[in-house]
PyMOL commands that place a pseudoatom at each C-alpha (Angstrom):
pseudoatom trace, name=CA, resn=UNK, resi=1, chain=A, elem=C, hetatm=0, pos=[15.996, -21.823, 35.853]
pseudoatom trace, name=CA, resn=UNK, resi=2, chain=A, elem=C, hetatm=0, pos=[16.958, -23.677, 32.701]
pseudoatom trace, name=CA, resn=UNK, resi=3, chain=A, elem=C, hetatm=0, pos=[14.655, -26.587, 33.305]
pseudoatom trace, name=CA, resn=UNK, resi=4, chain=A, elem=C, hetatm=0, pos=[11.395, -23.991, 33.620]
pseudoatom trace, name=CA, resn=UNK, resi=5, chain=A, elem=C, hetatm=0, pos=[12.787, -22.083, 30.445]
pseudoatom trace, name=CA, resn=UNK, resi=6, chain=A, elem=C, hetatm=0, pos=[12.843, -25.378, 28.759]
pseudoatom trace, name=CA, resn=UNK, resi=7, chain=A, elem=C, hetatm=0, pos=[9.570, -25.915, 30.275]
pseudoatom trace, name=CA, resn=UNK, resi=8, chain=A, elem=C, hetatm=0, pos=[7.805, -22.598, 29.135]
pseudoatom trace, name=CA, resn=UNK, resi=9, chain=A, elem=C, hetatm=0, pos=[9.891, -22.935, 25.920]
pseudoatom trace, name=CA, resn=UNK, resi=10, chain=A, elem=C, hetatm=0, pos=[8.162, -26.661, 24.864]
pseudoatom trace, name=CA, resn=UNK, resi=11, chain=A, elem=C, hetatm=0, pos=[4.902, -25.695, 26.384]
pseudoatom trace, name=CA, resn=UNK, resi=12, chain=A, elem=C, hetatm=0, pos=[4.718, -22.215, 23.893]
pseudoatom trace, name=CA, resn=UNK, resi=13, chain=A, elem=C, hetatm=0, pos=[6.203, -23.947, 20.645]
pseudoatom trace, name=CA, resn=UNK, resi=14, chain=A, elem=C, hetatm=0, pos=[3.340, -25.919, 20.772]
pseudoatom trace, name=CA, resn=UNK, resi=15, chain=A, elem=C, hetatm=0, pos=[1.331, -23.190, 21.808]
pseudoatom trace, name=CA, resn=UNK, resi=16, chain=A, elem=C, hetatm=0, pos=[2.064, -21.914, 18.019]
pseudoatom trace, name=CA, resn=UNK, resi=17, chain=A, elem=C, hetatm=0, pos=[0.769, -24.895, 16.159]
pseudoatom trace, name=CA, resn=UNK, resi=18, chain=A, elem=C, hetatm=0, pos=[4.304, -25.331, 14.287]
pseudoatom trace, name=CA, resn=UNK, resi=19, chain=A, elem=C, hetatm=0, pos=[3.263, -27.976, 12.048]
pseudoatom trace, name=CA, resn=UNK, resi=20, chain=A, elem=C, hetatm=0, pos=[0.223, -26.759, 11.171]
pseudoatom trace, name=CA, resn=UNK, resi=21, chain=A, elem=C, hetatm=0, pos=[1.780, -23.518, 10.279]
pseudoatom trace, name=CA, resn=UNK, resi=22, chain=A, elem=C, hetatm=0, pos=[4.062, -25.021, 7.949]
pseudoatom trace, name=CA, resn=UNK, resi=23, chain=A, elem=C, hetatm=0, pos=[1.502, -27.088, 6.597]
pseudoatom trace, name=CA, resn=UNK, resi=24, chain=A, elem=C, hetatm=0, pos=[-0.326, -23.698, 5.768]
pseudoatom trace, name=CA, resn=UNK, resi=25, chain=A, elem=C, hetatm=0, pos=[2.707, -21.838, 4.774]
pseudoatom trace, name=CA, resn=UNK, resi=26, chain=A, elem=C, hetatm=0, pos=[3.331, -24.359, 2.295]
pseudoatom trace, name=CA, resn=UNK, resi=27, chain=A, elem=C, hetatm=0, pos=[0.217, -24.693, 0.901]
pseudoatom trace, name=CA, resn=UNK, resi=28, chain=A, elem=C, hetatm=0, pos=[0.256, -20.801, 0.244]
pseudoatom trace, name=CA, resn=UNK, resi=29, chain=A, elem=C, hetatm=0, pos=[3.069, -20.273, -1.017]
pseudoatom trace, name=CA, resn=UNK, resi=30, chain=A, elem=C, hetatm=0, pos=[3.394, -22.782, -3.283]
pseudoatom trace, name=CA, resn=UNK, resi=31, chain=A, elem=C, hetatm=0, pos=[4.699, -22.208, -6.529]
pseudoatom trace, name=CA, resn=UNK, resi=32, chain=A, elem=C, hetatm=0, pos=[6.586, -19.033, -5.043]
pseudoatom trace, name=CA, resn=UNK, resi=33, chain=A, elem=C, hetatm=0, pos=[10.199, -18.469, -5.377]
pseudoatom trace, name=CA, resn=UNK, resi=34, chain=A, elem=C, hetatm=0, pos=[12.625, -19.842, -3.095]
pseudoatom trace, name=CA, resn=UNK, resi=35, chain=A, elem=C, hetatm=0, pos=[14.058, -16.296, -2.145]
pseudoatom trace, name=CA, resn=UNK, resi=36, chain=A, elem=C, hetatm=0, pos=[9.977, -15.117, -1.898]
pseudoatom trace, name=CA, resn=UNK, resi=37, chain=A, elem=C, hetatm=0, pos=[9.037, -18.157, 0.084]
pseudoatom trace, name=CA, resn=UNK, resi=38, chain=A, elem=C, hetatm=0, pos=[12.041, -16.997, 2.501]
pseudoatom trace, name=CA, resn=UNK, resi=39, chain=A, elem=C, hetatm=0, pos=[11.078, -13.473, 2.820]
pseudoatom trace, name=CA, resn=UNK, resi=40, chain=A, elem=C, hetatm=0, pos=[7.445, -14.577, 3.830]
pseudoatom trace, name=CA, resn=UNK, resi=41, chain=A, elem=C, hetatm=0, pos=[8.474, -16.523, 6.405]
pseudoatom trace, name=CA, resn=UNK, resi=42, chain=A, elem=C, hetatm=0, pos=[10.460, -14.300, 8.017]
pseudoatom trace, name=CA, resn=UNK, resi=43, chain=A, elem=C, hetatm=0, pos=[7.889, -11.791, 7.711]
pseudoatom trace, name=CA, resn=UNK, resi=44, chain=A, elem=C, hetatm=0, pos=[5.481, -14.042, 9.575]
pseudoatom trace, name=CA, resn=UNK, resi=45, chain=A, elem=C, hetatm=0, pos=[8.163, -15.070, 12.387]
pseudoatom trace, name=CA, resn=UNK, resi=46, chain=A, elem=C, hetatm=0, pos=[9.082, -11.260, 13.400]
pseudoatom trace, name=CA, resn=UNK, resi=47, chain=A, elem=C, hetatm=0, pos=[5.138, -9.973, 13.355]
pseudoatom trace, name=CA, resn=UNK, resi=48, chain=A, elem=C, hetatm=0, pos=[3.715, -13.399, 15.314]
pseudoatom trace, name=CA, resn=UNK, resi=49, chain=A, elem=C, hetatm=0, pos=[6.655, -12.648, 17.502]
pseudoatom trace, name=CA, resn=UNK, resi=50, chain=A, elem=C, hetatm=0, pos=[6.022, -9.387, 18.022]
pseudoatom trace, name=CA, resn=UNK, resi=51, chain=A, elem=C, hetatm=0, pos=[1.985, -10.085, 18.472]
pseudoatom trace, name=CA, resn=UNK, resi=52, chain=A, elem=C, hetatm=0, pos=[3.251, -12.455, 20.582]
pseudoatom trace, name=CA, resn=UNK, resi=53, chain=A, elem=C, hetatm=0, pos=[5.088, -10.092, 23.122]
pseudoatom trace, name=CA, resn=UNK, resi=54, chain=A, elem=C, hetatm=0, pos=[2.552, -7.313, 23.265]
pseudoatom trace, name=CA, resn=UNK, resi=55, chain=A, elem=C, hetatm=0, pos=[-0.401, -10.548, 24.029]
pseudoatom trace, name=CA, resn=UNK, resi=56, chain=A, elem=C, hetatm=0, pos=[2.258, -11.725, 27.076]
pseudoatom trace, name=CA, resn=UNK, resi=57, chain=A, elem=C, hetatm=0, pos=[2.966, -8.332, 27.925]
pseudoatom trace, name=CA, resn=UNK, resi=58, chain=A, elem=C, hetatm=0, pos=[-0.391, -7.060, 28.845]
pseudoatom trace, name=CA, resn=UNK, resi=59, chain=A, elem=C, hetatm=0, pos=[-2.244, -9.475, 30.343]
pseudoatom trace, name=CA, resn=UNK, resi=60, chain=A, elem=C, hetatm=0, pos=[-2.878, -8.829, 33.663]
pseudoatom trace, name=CA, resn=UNK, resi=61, chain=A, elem=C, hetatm=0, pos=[-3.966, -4.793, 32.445]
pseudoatom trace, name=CA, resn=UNK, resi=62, chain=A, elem=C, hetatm=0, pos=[-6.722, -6.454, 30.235]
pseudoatom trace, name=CA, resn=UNK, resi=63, chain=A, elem=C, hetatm=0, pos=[-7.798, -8.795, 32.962]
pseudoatom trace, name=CA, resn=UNK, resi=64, chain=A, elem=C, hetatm=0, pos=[-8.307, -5.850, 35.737]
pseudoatom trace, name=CA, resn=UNK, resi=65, chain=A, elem=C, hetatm=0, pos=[-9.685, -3.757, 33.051]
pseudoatom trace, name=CA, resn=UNK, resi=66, chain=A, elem=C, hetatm=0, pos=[-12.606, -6.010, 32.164]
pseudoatom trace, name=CA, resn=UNK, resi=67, chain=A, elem=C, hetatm=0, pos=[-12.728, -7.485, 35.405]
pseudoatom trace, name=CA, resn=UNK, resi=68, chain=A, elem=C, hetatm=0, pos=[-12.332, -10.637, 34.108]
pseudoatom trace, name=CA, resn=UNK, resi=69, chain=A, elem=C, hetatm=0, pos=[-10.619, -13.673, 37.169]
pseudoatom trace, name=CA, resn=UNK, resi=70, chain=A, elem=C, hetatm=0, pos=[-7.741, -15.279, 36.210]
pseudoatom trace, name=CA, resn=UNK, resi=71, chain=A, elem=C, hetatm=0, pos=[-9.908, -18.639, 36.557]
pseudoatom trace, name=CA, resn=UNK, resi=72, chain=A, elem=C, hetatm=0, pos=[-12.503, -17.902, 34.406]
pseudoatom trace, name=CA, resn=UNK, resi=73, chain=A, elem=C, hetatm=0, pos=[-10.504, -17.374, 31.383]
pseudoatom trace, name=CA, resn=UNK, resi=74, chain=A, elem=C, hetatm=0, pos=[-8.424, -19.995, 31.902]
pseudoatom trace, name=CA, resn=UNK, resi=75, chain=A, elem=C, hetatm=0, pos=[-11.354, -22.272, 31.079]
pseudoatom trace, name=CA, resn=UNK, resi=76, chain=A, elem=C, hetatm=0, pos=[-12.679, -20.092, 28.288]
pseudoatom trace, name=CA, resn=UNK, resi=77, chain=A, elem=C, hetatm=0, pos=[-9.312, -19.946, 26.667]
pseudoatom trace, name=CA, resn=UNK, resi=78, chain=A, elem=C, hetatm=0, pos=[-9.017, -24.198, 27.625]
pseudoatom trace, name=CA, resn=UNK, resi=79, chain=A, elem=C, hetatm=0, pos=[-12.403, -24.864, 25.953]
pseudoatom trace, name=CA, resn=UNK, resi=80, chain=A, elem=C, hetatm=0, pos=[-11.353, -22.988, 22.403]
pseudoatom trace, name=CA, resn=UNK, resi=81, chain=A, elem=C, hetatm=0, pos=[-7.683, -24.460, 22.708]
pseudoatom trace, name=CA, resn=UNK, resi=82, chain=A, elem=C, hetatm=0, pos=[-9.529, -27.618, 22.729]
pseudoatom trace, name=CA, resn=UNK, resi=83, chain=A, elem=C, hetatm=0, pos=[-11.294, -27.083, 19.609]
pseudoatom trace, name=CA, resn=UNK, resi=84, chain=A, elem=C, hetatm=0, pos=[-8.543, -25.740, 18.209]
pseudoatom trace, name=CA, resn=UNK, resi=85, chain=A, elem=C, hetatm=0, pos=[-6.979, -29.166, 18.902]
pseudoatom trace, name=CA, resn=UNK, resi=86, chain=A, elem=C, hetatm=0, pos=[-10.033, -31.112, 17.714]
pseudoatom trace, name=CA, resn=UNK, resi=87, chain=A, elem=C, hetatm=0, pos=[-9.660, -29.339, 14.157]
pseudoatom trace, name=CA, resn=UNK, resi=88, chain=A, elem=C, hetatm=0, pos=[-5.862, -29.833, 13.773]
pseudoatom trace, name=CA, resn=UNK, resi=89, chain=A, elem=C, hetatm=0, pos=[-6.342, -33.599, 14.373]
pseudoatom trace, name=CA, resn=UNK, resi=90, chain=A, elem=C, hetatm=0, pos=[-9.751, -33.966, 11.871]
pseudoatom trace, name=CA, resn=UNK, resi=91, chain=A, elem=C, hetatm=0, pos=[-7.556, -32.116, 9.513]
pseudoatom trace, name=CA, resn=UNK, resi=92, chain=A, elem=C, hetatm=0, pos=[-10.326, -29.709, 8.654]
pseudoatom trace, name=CA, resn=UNK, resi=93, chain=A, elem=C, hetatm=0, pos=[-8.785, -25.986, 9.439]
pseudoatom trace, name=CA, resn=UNK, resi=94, chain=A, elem=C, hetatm=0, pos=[-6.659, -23.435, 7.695]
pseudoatom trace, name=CA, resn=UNK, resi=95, chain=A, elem=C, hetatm=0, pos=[-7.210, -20.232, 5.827]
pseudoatom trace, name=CA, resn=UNK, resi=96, chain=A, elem=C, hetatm=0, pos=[-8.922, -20.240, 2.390]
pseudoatom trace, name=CA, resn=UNK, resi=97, chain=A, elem=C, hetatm=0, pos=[-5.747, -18.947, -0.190]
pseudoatom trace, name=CA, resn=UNK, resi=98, chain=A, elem=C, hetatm=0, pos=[-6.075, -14.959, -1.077]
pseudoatom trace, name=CA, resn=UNK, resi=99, chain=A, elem=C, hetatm=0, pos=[-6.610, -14.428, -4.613]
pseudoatom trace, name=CA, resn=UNK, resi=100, chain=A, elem=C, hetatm=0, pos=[-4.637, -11.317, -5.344]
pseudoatom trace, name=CA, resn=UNK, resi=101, chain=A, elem=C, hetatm=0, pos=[-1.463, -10.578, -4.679]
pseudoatom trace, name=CA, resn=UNK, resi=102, chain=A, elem=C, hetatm=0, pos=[-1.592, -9.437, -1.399]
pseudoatom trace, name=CA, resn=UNK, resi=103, chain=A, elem=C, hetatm=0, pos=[1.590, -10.206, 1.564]
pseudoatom trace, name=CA, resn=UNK, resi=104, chain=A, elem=C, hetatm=0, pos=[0.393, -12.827, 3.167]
pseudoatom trace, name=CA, resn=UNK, resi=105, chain=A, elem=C, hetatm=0, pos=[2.968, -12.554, 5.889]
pseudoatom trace, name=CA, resn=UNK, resi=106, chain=A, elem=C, hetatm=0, pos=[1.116, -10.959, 8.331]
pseudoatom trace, name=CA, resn=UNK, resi=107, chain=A, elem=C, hetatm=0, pos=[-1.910, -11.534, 7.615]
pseudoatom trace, name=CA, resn=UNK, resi=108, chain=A, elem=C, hetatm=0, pos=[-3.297, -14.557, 7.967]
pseudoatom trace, name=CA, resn=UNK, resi=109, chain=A, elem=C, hetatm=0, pos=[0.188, -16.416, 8.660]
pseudoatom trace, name=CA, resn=UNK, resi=110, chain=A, elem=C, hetatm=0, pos=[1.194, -14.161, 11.532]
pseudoatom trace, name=CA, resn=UNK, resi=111, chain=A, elem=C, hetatm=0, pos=[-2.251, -14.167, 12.579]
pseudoatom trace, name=CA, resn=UNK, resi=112, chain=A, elem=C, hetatm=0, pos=[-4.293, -16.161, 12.763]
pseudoatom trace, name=CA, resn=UNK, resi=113, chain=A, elem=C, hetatm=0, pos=[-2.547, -18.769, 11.688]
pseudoatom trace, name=CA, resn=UNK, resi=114, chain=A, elem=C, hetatm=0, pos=[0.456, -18.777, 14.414]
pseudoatom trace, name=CA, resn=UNK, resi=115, chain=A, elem=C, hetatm=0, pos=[-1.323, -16.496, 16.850]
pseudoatom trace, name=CA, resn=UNK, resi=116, chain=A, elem=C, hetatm=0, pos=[-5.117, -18.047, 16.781]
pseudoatom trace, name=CA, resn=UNK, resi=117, chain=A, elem=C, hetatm=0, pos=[-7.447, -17.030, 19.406]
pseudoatom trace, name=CA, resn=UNK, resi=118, chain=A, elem=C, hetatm=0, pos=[-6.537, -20.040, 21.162]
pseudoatom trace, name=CA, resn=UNK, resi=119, chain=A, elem=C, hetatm=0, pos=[-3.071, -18.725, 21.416]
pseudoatom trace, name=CA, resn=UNK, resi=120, chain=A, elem=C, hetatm=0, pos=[-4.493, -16.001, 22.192]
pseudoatom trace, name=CA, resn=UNK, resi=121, chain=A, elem=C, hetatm=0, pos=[-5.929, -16.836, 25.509]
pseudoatom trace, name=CA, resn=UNK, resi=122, chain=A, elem=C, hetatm=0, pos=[-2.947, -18.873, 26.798]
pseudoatom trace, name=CA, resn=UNK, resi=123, chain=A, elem=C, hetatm=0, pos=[-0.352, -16.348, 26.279]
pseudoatom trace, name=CA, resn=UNK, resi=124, chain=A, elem=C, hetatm=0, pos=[-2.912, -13.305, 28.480]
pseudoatom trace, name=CA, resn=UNK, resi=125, chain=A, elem=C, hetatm=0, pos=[-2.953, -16.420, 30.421]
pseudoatom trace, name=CA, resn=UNK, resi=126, chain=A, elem=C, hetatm=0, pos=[0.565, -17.220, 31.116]
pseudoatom trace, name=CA, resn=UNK, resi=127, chain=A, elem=C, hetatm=0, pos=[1.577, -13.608, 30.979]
pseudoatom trace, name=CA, resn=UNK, resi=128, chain=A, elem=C, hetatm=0, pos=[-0.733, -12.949, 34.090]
pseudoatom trace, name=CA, resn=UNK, resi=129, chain=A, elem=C, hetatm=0, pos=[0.419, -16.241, 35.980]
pseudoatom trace, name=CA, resn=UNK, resi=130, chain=A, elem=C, hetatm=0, pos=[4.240, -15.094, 36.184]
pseudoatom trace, name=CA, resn=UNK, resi=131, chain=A, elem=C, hetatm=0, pos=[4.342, -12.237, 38.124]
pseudoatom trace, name=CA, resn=UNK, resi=132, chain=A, elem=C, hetatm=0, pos=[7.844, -11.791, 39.130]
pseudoatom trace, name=CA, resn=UNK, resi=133, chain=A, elem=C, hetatm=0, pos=[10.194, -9.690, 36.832]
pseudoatom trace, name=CA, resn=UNK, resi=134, chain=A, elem=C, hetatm=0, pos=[12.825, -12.360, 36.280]
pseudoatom trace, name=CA, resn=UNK, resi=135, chain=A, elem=C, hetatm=0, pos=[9.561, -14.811, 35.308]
pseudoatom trace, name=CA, resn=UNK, resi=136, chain=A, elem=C, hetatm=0, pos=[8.294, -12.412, 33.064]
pseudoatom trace, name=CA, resn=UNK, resi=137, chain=A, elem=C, hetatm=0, pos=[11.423, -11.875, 31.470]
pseudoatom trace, name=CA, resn=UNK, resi=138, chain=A, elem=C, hetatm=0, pos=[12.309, -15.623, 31.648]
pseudoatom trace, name=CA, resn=UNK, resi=139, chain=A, elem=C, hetatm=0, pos=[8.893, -16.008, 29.616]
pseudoatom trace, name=CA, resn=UNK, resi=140, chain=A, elem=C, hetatm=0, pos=[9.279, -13.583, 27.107]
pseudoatom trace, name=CA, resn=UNK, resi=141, chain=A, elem=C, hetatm=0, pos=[12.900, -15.306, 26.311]
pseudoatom trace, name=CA, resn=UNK, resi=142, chain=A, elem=C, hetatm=0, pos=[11.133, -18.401, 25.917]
pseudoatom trace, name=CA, resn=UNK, resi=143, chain=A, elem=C, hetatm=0, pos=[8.170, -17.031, 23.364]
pseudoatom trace, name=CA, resn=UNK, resi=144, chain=A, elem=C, hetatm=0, pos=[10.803, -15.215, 21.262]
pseudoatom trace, name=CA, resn=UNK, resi=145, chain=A, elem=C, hetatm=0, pos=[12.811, -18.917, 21.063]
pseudoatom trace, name=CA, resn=UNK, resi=146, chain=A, elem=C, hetatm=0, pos=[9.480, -20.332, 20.299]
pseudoatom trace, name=CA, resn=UNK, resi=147, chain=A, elem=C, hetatm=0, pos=[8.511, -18.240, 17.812]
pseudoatom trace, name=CA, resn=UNK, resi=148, chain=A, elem=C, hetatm=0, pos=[12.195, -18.363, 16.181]
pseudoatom trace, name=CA, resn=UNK, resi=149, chain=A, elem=C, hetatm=0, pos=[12.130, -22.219, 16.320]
pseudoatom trace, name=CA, resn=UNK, resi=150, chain=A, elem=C, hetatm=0, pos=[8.820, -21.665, 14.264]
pseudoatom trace, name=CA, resn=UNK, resi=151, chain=A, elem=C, hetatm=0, pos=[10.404, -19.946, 11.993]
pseudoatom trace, name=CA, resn=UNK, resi=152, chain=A, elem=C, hetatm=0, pos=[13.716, -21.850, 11.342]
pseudoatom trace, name=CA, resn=UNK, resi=153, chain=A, elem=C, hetatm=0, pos=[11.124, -24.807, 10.609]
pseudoatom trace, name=CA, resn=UNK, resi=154, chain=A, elem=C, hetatm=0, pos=[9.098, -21.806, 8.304]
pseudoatom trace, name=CA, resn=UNK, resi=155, chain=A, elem=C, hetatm=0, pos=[12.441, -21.267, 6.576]
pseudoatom trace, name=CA, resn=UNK, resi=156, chain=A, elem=C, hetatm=0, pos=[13.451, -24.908, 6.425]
pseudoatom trace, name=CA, resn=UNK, resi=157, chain=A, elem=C, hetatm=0, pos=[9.665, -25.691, 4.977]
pseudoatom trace, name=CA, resn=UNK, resi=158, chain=A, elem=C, hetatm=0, pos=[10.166, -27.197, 1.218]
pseudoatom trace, name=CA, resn=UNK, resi=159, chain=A, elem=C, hetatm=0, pos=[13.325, -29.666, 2.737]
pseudoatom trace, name=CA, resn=UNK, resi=160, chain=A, elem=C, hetatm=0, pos=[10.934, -30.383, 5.443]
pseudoatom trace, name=CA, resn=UNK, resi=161, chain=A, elem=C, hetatm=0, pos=[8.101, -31.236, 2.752]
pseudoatom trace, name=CA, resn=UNK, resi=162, chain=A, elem=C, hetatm=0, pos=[10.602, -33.098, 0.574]
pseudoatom trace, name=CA, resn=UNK, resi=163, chain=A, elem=C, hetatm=0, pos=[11.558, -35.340, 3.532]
pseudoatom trace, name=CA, resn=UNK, resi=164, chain=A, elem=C, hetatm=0, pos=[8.701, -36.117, 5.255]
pseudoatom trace, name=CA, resn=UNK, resi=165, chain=A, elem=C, hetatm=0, pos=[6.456, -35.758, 2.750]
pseudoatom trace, name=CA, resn=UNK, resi=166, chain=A, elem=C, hetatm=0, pos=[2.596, -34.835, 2.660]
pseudoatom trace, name=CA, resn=UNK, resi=167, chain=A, elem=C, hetatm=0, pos=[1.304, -37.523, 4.465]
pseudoatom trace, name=CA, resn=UNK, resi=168, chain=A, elem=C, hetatm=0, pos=[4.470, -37.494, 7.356]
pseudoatom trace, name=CA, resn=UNK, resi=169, chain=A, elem=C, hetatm=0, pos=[3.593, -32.784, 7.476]
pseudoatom trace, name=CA, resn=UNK, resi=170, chain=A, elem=C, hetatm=0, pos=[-0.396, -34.317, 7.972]
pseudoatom trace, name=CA, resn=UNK, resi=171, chain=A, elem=C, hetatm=0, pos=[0.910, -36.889, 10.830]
pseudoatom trace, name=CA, resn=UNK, resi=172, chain=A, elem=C, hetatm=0, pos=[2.849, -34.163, 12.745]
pseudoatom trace, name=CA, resn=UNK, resi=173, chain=A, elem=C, hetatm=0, pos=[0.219, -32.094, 12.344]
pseudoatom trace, name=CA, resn=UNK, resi=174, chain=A, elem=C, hetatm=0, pos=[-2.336, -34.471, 14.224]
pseudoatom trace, name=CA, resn=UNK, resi=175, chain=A, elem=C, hetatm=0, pos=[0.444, -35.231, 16.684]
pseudoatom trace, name=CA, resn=UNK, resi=176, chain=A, elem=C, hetatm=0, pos=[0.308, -31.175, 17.427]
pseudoatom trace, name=CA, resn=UNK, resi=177, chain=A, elem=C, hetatm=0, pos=[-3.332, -31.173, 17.978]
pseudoatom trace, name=CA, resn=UNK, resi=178, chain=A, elem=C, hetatm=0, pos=[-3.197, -34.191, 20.533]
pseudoatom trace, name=CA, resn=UNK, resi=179, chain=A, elem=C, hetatm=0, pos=[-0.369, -32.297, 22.681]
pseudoatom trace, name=CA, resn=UNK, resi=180, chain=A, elem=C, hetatm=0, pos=[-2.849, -29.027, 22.425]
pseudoatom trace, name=CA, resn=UNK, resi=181, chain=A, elem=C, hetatm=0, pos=[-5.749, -31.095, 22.975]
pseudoatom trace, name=CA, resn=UNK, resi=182, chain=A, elem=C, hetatm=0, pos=[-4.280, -32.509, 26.803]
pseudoatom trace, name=CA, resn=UNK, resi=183, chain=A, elem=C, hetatm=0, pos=[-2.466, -29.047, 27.276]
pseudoatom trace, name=CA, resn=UNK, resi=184, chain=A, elem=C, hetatm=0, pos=[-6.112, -27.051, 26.898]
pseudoatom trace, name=CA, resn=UNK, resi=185, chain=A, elem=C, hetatm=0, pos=[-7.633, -29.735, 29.059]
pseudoatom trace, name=CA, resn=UNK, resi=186, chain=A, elem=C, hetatm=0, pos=[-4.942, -29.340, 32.136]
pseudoatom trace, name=CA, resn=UNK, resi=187, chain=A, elem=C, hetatm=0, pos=[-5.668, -25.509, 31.685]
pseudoatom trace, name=CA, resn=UNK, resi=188, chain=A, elem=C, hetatm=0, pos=[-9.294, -26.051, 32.162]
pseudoatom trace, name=CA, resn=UNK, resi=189, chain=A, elem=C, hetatm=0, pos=[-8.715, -27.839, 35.085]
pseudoatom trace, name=CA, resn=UNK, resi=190, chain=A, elem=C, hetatm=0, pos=[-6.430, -25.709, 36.871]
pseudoatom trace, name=CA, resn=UNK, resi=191, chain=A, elem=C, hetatm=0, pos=[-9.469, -23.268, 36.197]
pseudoatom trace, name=CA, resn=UNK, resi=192, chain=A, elem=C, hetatm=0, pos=[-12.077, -24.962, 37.423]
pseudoatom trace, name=CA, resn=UNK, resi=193, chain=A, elem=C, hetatm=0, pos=[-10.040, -26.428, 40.588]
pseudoatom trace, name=CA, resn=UNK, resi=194, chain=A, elem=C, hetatm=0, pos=[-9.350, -22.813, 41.670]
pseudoatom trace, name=CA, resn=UNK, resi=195, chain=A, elem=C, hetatm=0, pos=[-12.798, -21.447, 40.975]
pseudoatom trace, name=CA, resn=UNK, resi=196, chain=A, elem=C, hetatm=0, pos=[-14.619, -24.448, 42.739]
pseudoatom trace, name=CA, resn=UNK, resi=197, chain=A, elem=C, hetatm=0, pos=[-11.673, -24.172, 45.353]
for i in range(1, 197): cmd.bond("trace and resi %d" % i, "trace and resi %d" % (i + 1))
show_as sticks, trace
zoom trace
């Protein structure tokens, strides 16, 4: 039980693209506030975990309602996961700053940002591979610690940046897109095993 929470737990952190979230979140909020900076972040962490949940949550209903297989978007969502991955390492993705004023917590940080289309995909996916209750609920734990670990490193963001600097936030950023990059093509995989199976 622990060891497939801890399982599901690494496997959705990176899932979020945690560096490349902060890398964003810093970029947009810079010159903010510390006390502003803080409120943002939390913002983001309760709405991506709450798109999150709902994603998780209704998976199966979406695939029976389009009649979509379980198979087939495992390799849609496995090809755009994969260029998700490609764009994190090249360094060449991320939101263009809004010019007004506007909360930025939700919208793009929450999403897109944190919950792409990529992430998207995997969590209908995942949602609709667990289909026991204690799974599910084992699951949902897991995204919520995700998503809180993303945040804690949200909150944590200017120490992290004074640390590791811009060039270390660009390496663990490129490290994130090579775990996403072998993660989308095991899902695709999996997909195309079962369909040709």
């Amino acid at each position: 039980m622990i060891s497939q929470f801890f399982t599901l737990y690494i496997k959705l952190f990176f899932l979020l693209t945690p560096f490349f979230v902060l890398t964003v979140f810093l970029s947009m909020t810079k010159g903010m506030e510390l006390p502003e900076q803080r409120r943002i972040a939390i913002r983001a962490t309760v709405a991506a975990i709450i798109i999150g949940l709902i994603l998780y949550s209704v998976g199966n209903q979406i695939f029976a309602t389009l009649g979509i297989t379980l198979d087939a978007f495992r390799i849609g969502a496995g090809a755009l996961l994969f260029l998700s991955a490609v764009q994190l390492v090249s360094g060449r993705v991320g939101p263009d700053t809004p010019e007004d004023d506007s909360d930025i917590s939700v919208v793009p940080l929450a999403m897109p940002v944190t919950i792409g289309p990529a992430t998207i995909g995997s969590l209908l996916i995942l949602g609709a591979e667990l289909h026991t209750t204690p799974a599910k609920l084992l699951g949902g734990v897991a995204l919520v610690a995700a998503g809180c670990s993303v945040g804690v490193l949200l909150l944590l963001g200017p120490t992290v940046r004074r640390i590791v600097g811009k060039m270390g936030l660009s390496m663990l950023q490129k490290i994130t897109g090579l775990v996403l990059s072998a993660l989308s093509a095991q899902i695709m995989f999996t997909g195309i095993r079962n369909f040709l199976g």
